[in-house]
KEKENU-654495 format. One line per 10 residues: number of its first residue (from 1); their letters; for each residue x, y, z of N, C-alpha, C, O. Coordinates in steps of 0.02 Angstrom, whole numbers, plus 50000, padded with zeros to 5 digits. Example, Ala and Ser with C-alpha at 12.3 -4.5 7.8 and 13.67 -1.06 7.14 Angstrom:
<sites>
1 = AS = 50660/49716/50390/50615/49775/50390/50660/49835/50390/50712/49834/50423 ~ 50642/49888/50354/50684/49947/50357/50645/50002/50394/50670/50057/50402
</sites>
This chain:
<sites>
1 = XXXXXXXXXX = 54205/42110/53864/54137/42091/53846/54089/42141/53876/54079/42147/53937 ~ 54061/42173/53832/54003/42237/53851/54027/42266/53900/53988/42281/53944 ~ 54107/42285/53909/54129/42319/53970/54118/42309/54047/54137/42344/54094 ~ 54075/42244/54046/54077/42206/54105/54110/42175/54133/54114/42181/54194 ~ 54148/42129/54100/54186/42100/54116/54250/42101/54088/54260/42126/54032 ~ 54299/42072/54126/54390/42091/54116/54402/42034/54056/54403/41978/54082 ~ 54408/42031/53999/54444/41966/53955/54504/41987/53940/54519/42046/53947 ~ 54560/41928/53911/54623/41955/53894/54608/41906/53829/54571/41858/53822 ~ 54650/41937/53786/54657/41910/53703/54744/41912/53701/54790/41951/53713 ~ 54731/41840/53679/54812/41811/53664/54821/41802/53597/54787/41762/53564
11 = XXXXXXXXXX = 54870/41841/53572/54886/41850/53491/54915/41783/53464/54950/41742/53493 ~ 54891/41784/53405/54913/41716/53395/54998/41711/53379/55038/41750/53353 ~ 55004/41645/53407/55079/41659/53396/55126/41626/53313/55173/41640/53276 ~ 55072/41575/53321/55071/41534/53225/55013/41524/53193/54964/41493/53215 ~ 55020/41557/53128/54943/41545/53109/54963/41485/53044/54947/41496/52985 ~ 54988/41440/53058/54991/41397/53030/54974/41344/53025/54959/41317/52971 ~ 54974/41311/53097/54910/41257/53098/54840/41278/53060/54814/41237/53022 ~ 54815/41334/53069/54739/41351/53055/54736/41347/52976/54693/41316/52945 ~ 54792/41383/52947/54789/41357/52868/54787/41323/52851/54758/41312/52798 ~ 54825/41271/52897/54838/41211/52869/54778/41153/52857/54763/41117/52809
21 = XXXXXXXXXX = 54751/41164/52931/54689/41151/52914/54628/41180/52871/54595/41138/52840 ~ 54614/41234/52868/54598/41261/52824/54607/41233/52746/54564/41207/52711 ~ 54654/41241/52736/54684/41179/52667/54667/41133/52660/54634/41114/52612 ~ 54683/41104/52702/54670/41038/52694/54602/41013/52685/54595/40966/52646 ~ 54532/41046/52726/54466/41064/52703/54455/41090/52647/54426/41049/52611 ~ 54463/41129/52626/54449/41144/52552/54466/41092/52505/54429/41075/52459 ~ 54529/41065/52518/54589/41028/52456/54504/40966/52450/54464/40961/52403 ~ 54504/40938/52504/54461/40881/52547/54393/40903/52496/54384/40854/52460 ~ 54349/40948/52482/54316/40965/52451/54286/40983/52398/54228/40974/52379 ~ 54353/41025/52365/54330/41041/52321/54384/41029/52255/54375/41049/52198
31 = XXXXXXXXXX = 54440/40992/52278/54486/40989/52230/54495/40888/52249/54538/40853/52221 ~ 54463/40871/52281/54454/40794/52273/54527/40759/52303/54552/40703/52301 ~ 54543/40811/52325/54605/40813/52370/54625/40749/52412/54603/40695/52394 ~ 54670/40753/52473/54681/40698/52503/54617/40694/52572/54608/40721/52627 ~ 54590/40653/52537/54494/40649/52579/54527/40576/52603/54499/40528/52577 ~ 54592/40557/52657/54582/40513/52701/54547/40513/52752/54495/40546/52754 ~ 54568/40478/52804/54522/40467/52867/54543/40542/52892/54498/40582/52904 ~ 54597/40557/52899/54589/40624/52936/54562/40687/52915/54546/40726/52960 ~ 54551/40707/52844/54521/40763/52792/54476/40738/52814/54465/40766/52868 ~ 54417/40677/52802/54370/40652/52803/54328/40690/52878/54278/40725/52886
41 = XXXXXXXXXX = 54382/40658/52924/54351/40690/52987/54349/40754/53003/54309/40772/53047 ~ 54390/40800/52972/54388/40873/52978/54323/40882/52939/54277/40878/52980 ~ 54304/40891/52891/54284/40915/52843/54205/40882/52884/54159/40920/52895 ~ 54201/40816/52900/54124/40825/52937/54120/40849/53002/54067/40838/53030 ~ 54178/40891/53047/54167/40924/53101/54155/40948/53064/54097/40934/53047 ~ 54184/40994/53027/54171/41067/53009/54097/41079/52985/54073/41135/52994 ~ 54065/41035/52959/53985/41015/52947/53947/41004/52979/53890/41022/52966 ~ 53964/40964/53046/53915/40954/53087/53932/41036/53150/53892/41064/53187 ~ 53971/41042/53144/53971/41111/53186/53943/41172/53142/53952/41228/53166 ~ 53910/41167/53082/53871/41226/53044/53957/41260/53018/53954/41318/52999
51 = XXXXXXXXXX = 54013/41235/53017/54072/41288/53022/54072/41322/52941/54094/41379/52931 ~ 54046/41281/52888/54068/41280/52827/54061/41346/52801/54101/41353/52754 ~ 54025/41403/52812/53982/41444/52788/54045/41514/52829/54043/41572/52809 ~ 54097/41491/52886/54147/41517/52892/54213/41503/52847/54256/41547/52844 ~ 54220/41446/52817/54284/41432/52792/54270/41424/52699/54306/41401/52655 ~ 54217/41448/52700/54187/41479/52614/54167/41536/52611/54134/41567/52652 ~ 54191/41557/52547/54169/41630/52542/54090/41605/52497/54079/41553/52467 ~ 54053/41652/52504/53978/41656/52492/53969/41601/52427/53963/41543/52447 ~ 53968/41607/52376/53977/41561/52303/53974/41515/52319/53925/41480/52304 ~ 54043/41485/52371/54059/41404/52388/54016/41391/52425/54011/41330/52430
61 = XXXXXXXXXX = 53979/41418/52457/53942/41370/52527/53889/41303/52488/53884/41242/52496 ~ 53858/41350/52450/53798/41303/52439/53839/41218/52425/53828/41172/52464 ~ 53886/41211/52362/53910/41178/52322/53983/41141/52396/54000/41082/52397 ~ 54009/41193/52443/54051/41159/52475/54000/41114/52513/54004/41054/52499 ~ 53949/41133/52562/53889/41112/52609/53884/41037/52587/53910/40989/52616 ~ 53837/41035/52517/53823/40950/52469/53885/40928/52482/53872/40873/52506 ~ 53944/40934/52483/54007/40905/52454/54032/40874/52534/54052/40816/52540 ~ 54027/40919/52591/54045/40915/52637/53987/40847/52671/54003/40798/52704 ~ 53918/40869/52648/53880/40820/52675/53896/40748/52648/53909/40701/52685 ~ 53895/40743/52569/53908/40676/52549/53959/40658/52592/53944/40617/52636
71 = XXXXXXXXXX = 54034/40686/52589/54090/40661/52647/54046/40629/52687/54022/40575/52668 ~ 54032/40652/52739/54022/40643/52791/53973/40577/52800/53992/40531/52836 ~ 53915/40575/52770/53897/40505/52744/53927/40443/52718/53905/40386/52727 ~ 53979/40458/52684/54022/40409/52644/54077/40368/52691/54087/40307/52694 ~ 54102/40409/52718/54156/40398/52751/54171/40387/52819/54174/40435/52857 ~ 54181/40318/52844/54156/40277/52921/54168/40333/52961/54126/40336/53006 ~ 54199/40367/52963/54238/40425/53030/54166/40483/53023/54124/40504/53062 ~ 54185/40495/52948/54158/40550/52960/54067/40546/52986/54035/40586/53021 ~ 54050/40500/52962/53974/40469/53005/53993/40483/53072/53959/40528/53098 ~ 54040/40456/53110/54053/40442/53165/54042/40536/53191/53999/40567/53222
81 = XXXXXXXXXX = 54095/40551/53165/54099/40637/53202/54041/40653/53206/54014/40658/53261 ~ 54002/40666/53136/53947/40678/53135/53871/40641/53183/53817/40668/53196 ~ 53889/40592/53195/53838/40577/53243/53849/40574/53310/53800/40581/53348 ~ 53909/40565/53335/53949/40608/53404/53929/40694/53420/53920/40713/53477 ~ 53925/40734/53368/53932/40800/53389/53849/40818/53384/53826/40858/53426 ~ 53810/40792/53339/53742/40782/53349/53685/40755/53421/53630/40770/53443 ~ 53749/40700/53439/53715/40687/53510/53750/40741/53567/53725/40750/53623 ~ 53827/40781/53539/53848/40822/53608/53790/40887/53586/53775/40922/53635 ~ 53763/40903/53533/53706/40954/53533/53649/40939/53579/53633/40976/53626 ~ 53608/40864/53558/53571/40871/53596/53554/40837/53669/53504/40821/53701
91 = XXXXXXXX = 53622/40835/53675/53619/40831/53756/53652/40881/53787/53669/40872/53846 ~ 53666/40935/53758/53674/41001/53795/53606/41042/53785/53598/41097/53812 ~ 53549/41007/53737/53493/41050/53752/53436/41030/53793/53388/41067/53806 ~ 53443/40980/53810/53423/40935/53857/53432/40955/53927/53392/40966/53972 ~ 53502/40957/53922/53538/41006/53989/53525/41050/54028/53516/41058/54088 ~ 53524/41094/53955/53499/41168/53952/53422/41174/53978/53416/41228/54007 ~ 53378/41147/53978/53290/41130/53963/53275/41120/54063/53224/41128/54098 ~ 53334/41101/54078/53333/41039/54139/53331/41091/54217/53330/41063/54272
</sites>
């Protein structure tokens, strides 16, 4: 980091969980996929953390974003994530302020 400091980077050793998830977000989205409780809850982290705009290429964002938001409204969990990671925002800016 800016040659200040010492970091070490650990190669990944399976990149298969990350697809998988990955997949399973998209499937969850845009192919009406398996949007249970667990898609459900990925797919509104990935929204309430701004992530979506990483796991779409440019085209999809606008159209994944709506799709990801309705989830997340619709679906008991995904409210839930979404209003959990909204209060860990702003009580780390709170924090931060303090």
């Amino acid at each position: 980091m800016l040659g200040i400091f010492l970091t070490k980077h650990y190669p990944e050793a399976d990149s298969r969980p990350e697809y998988e998830i990955r997949r399973r977000i998209r499937s969850g989205i845009f192919r009406g996929g398996s949007r249970d409780e667990r898609a459900a809850a990925l797919i509104s982290l990935a929204y309430a953390c701004d992530l979506i705009g990483l796991l779409f290429e440019k085209g999809e964002r606008r159209d994944a974003k709506r799709s990801a938001k309705e989830i997340s409204k619709k679906q008991p969990i995904g409210s839930v994530v979404a209003h959990t990671v909204a209060a860990i925002k702003a009580a780390a800016v709170i924090a931060s302020s303090s």
